[in-house]
C-alpha positions as CSV (number, residue, x, y, z in Angstrom):
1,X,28.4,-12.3,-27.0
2,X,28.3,-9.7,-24.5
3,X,29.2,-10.0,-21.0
4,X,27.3,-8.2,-18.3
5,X,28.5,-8.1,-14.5
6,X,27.7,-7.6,-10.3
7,X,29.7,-8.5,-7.9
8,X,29.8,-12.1,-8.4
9,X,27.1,-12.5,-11.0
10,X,28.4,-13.3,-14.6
11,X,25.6,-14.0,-17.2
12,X,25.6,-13.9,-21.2
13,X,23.0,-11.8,-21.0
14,X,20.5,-9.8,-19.3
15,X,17.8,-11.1,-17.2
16,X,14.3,-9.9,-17.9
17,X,12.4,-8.7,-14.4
18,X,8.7,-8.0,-15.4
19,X,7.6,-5.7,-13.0
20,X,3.7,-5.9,-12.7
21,X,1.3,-3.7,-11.5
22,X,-2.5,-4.9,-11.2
23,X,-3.8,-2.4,-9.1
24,X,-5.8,0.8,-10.5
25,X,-5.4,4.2,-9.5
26,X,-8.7,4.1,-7.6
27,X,-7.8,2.0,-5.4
28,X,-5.4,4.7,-3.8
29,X,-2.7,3.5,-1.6
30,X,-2.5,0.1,-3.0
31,X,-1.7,2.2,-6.4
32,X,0.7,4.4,-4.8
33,X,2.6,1.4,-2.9
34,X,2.6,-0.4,-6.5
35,X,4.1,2.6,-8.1
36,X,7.1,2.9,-5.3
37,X,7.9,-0.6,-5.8
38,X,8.4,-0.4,-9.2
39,X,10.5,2.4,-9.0
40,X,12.3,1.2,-6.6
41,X,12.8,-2.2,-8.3
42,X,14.2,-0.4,-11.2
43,X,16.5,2.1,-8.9
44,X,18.2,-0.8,-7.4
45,X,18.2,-4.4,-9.7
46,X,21.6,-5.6,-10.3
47,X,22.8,-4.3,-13.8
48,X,22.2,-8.1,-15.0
49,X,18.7,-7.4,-14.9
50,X,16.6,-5.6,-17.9
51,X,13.4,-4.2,-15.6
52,X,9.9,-4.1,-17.5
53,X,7.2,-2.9,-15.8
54,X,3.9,-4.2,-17.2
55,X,0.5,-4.0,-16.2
56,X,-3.0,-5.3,-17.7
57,X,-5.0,-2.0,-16.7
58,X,-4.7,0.1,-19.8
59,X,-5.9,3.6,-18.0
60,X,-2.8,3.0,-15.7
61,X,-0.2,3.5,-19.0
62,X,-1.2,7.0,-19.7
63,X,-1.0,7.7,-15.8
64,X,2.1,5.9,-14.9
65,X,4.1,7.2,-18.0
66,X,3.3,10.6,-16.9
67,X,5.4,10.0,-14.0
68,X,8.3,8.8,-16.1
69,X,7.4,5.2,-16.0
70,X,8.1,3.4,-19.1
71,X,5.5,0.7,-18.9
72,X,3.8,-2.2,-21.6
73,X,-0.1,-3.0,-21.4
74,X,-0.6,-6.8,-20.7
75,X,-3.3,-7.6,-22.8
76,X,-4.6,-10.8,-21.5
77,X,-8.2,-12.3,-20.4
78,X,-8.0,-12.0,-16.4
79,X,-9.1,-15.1,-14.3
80,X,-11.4,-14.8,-11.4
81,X,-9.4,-15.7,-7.7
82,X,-11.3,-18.9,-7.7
83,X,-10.2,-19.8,-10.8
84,X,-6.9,-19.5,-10.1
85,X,-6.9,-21.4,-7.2
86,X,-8.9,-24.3,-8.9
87,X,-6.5,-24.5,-11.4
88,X,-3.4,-24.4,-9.2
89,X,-5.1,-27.1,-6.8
90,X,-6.0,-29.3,-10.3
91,X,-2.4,-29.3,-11.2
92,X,-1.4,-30.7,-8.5
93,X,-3.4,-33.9,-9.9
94,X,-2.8,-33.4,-13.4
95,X,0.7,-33.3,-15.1
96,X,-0.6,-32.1,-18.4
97,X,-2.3,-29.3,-17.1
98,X,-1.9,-26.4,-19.5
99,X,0.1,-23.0,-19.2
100,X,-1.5,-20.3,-18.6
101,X,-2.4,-17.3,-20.9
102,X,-0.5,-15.4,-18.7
103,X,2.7,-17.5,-18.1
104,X,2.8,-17.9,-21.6
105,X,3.0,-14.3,-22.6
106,X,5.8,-14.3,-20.0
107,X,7.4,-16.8,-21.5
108,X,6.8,-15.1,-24.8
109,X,9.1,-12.0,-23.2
110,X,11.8,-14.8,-22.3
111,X,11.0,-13.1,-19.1
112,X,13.0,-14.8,-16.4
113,X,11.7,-13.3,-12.8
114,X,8.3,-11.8,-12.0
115,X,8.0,-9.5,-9.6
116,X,4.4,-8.8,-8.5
117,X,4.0,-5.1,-6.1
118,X,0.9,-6.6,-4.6
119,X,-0.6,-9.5,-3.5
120,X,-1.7,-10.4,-7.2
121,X,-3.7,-13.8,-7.4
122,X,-1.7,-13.2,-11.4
123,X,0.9,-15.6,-9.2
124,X,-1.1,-18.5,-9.1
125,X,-1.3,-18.9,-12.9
126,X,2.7,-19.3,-12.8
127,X,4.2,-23.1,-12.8
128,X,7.5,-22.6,-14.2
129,X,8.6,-19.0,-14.1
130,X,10.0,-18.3,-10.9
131,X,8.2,-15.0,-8.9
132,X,8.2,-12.2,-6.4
133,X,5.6,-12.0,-4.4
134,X,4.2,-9.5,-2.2
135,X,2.0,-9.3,1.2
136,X,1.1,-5.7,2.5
137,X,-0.7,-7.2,6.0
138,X,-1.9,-10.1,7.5
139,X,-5.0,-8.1,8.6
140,X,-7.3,-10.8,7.8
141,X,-6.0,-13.1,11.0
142,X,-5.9,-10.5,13.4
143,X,-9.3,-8.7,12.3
144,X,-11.7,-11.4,10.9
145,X,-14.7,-9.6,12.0
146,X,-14.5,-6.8,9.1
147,X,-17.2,-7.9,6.3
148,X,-14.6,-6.4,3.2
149,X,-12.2,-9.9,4.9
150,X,-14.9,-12.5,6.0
151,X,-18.3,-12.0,3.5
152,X,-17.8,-13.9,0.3
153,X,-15.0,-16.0,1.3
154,X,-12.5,-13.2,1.3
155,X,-10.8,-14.6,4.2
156,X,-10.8,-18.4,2.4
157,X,-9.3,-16.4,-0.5
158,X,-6.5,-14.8,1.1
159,X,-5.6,-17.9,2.9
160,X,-5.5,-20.1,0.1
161,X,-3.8,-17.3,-2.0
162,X,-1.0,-16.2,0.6
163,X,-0.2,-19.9,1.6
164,X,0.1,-21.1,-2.3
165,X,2.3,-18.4,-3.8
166,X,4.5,-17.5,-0.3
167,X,5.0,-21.5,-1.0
168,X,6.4,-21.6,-4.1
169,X,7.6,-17.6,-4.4
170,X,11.3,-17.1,-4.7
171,X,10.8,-14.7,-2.2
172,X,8.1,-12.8,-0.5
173,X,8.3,-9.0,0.4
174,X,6.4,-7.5,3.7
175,X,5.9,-4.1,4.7
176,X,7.3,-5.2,8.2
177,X,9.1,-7.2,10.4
178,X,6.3,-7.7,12.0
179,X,4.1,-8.9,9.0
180,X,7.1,-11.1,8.2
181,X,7.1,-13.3,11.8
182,X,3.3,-13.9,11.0
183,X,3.9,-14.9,7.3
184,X,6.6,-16.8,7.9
185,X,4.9,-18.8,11.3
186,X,1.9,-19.0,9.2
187,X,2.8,-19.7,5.8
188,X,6.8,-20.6,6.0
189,X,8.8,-19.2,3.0
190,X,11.4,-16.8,2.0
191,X,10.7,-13.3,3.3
192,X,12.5,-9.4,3.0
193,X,10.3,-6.7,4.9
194,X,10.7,-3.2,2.6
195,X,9.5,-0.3,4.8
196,X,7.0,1.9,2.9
197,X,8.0,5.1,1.4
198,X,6.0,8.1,1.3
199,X,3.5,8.3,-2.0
200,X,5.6,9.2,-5.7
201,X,3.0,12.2,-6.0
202,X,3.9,13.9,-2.8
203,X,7.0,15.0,-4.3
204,X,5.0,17.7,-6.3
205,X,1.3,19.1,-5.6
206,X,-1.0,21.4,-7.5
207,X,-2.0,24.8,-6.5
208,X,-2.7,24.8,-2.7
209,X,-5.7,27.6,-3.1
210,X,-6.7,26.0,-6.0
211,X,-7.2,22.7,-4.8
212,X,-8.8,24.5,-1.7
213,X,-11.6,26.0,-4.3
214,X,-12.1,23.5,-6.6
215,X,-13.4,21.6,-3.4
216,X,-14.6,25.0,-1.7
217,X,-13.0,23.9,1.6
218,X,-11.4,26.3,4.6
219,X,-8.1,25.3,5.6
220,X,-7.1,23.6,8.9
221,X,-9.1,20.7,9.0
222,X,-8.7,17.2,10.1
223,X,-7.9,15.2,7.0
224,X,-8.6,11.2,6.5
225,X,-8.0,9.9,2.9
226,X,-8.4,6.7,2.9
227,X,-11.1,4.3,1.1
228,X,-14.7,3.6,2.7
229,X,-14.1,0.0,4.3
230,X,-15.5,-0.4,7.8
231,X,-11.7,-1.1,9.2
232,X,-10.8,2.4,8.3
233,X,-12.9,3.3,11.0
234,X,-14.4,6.6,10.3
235,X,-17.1,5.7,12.8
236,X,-14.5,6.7,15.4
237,X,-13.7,10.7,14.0
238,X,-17.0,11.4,13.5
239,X,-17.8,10.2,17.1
240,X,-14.8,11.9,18.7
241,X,-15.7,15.2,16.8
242,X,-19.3,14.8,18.3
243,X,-17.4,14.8,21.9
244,X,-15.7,17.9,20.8
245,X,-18.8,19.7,20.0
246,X,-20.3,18.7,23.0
247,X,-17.4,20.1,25.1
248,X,-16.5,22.9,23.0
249,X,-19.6,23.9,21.1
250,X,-17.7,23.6,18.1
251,X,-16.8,20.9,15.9
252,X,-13.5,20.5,14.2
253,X,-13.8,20.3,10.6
254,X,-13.2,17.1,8.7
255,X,-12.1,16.0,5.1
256,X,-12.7,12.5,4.1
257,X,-11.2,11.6,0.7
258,X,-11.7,7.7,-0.8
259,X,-13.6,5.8,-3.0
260,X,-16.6,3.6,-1.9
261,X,-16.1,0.4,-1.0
262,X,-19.9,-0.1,0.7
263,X,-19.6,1.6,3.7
264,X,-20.1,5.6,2.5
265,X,-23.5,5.7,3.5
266,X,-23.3,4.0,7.1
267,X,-21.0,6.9,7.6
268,X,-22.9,9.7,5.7
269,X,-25.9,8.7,7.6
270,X,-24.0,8.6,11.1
271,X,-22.7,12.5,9.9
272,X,-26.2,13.7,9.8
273,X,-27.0,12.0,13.1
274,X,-24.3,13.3,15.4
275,X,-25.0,16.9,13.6
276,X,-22.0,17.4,12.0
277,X,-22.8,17.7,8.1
278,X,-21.7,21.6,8.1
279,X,-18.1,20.7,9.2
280,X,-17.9,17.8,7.2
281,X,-17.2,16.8,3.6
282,X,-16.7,13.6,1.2
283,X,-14.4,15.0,-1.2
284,X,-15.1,10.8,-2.9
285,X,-11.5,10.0,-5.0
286,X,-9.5,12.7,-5.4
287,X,-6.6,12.7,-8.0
288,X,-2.8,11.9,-6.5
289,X,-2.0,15.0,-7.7
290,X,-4.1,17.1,-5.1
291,X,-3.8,14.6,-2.2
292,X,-0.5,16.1,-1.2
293,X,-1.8,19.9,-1.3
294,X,-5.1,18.3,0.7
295,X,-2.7,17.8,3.0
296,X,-1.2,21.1,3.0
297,X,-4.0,22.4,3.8
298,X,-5.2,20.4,6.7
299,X,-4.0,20.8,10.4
300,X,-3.3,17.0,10.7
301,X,-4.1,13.6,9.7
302,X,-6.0,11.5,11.6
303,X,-6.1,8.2,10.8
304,X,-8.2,5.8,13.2
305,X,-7.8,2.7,10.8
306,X,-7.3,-0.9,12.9
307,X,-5.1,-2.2,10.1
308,X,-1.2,-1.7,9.9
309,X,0.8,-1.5,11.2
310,X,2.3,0.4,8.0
311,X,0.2,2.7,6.5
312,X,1.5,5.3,3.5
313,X,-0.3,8.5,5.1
314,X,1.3,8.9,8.2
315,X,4.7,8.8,6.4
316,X,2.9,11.4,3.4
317,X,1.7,13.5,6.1
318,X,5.1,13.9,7.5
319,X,6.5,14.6,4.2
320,X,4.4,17.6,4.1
321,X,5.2,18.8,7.2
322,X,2.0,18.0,9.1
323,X,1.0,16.1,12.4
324,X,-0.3,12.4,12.5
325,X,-2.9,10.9,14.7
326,X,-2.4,7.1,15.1
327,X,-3.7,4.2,16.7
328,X,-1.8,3.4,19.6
329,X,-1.1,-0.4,19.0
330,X,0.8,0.8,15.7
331,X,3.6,2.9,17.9
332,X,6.6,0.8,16.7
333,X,5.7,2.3,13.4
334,X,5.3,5.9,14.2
335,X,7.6,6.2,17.4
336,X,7.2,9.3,19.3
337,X,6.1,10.9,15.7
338,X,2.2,10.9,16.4
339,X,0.2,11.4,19.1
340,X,-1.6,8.1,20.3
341,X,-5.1,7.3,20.8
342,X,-7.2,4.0,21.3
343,X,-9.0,3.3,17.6
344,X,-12.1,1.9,20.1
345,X,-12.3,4.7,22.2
346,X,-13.9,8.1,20.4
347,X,-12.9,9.9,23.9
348,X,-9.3,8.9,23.6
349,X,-9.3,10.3,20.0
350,X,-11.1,13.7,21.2
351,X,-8.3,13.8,23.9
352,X,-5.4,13.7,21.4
353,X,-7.3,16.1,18.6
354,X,-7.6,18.4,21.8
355,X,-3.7,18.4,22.0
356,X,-3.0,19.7,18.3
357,X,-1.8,23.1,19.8
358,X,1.6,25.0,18.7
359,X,3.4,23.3,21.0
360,X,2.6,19.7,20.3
361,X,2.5,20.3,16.3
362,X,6.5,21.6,16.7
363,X,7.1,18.9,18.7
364,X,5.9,16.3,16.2
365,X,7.1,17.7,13.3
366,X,11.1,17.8,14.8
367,X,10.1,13.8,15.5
368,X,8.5,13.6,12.6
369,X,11.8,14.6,10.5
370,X,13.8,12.0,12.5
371,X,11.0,9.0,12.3
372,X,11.2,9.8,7.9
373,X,15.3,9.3,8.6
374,X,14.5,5.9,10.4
375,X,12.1,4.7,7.5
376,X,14.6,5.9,5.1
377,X,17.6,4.1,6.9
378,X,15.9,0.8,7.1
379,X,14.2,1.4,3.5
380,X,17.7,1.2,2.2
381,X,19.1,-1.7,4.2
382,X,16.2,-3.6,3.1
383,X,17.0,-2.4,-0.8
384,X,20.6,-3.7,0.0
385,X,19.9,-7.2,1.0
386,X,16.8,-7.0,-2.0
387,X,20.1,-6.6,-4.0
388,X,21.6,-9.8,-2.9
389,X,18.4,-11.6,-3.4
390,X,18.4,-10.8,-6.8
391,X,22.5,-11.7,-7.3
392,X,21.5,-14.5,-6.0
393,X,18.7,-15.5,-8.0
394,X,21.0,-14.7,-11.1
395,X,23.6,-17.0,-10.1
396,X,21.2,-19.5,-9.7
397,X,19.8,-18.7,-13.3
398,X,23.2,-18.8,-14.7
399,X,23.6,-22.3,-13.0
400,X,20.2,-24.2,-14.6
């Protein structure tokens, strides 16, 4: 029978790692961060390990294998959060309590680890295959007041979610070190924190003037993609672009790129208010593929967002070569790479849009080039002790 080998890890033959990814392309960064974990799950496993990457939305095949990811549709009935959690909190009272649909197609694959690039509720429907999970923030703790993480028990939810899998996960992966000392005072558990990496679809854009047309926008404006949640806190842009205008009597112009997640027309309707609908526009969800040459086009990103502190656009922004605006309590992520401003303050953020002159944009885009070397060193340290994690968890296989 044949033999495979790493380091210390001997086993008659290869492990299966399913690789799943739950999130749709819609949802944007949550997509993109899915996407660089699988590919780099598959860049680094141990050669014991045969990586899968499966998912049970079908329109994410067609889009994931266009970007060279071989990947298998799950085709399996989905189960409500809720249900989940009932069914994990019943077995704890009932020994019979059946597999589920899920687990067994995993254990149809002979699948032996399942590693899930988001915080996938999938994780509660597992009683005997051993998991992966994953926690992005703990934004729910430190920012309760946000409707889209207190209305319809969405902050019960994550609790009871994050507390059952981090539990029983082999081991749980954080954007940070600082997401990790919450999780693990919180929840206790087994935790590796995997900086970010910039988006897979900012290594290629379309067309810059055609992007620009197809949207019929001028160049050099502020850019914000992100989704329309109230924690993203447009509020704050439009408010410190009203300041500008006041000052100035002109208004910067301003991109906003996401889906809608409830909170477009609060901000639409604040637009018209503070007189800013001629400079600016609600491109809605724009494809991966143009994001990068949005950014092109733009003079900076501004993102005023009270959740982090990891976020995939500052570190896309610099990969294009452009300036970041960032909340100030999030500097231990951008270093001296962005220019600061208080997320509750819209004079604070007027100040630091004020200070995107030639000066300040060749300053940040010398740090900018040196903060991408930090992420990139840590990135791989973190991919190294992922490494051992996984030799481990082999050895441990071989052993049962």
């Amino acid at each position: 029978m044949a033999e495979t080998s790493t380091n210390n890890v001997r086993t008659e033959q290869k492990l299966i790692l399913a690789v799943i990814i739950d999130k749709k392309i819609t949802v944007g960064g949550g997509f993109n961060q899915a996407v660089n974990a699988a590919q780099q799950m598959i860049a680094v496993a141990p050669s014991c390990y045969d990586v899968r990457v499966l998912t049970r939305v079908e329109e994410n095949v067609e889009i994931l294998r266009e970007i060279g990811l071989q990947v298998d549709l799950l085709e399996i009935p989905k189960r409500s959060v809720a249900d989940r959690i009932k069914r994990f909190a019943t077995s704890r009272r009932k020994n019979n309590e059946s597999i589920s649909p899920f687990e067994k197609e995993m254990m149809r694959q002979n699948v032996a680890l399942v590693y899930f690039t988001s915080p996938s509720p999938s994780a509660l429907e597992l009683q005997t295959t051993p998991f992966i999970f994953t926690i992005w923030d703990l934004c729910h703790l430190e920012h309760p007041e946000f409707p889209e993480v207190c209305h319809a028990r969405e902050f019960e939810k994550r609790e009871e979610l994050f507390s059952k899998a981090v539990a029983k996960a082999f081991l749980t992966i954080t954007d940070s070190e600082y997401t990790t000392e919450i999780a693990k005072n919180r929840y206790g558990g087994r935790f590796l924190a995997v900086p970010f990496a910039p988006a897979p679809f900012m290594k290629s854009s379309k067309n810059l003037l055609s992007v620009l047309e197809k949207y019929q926008l001028e160049a050099n404006y502020l850019f914000y993609p992100a989704q329309f949640w109230a924690h993203k806190n447009h509020v704050r842009l439009l408010e410190a672009a009203a300041i500008i205008k006041a000052e100035t009597g002109a208004a910067p112009k301003i991109v906003f790129s996401g889906g809608e997640q409830g909170h477009k027309k609060h901000i639409e309707t604040l637009t018209h208010r503070l007189g800013l609908e001629a400079t600016t526009r609600f491109l809605g969800f724009v494809p991966p593929e143009e994001v990068a040459a949005l950014y092109d086009g733009s003079l900076a990103l501004v993102m005023p967002s009270y959740f982090g502190p990891s976020n995939l656009p500052p570190l896309e922004a610099w990969s294009r070569g452009k300036p970041v605006l960032y909340p100030k309590q999030f500097v231990d992520f951008v270093g001296d790479a962005a220019l600061l401003f208080d997320p509750d303050d819209a004079a604070s953020l007027a100040e630091s849009i004020g200070q995107l002159d030639t000066v300040h944009i060749n300053r940040l885009r010398i740090a900018a080039e040196a903060q991408l070397s930090l992420h990139t060193k840590r990135r791989l340290e973190a991919e190294r002790n992922l490494v051992r994690f996984l030799e481990k968890f082999a050895v441990r296989t071989a052993s049962t």
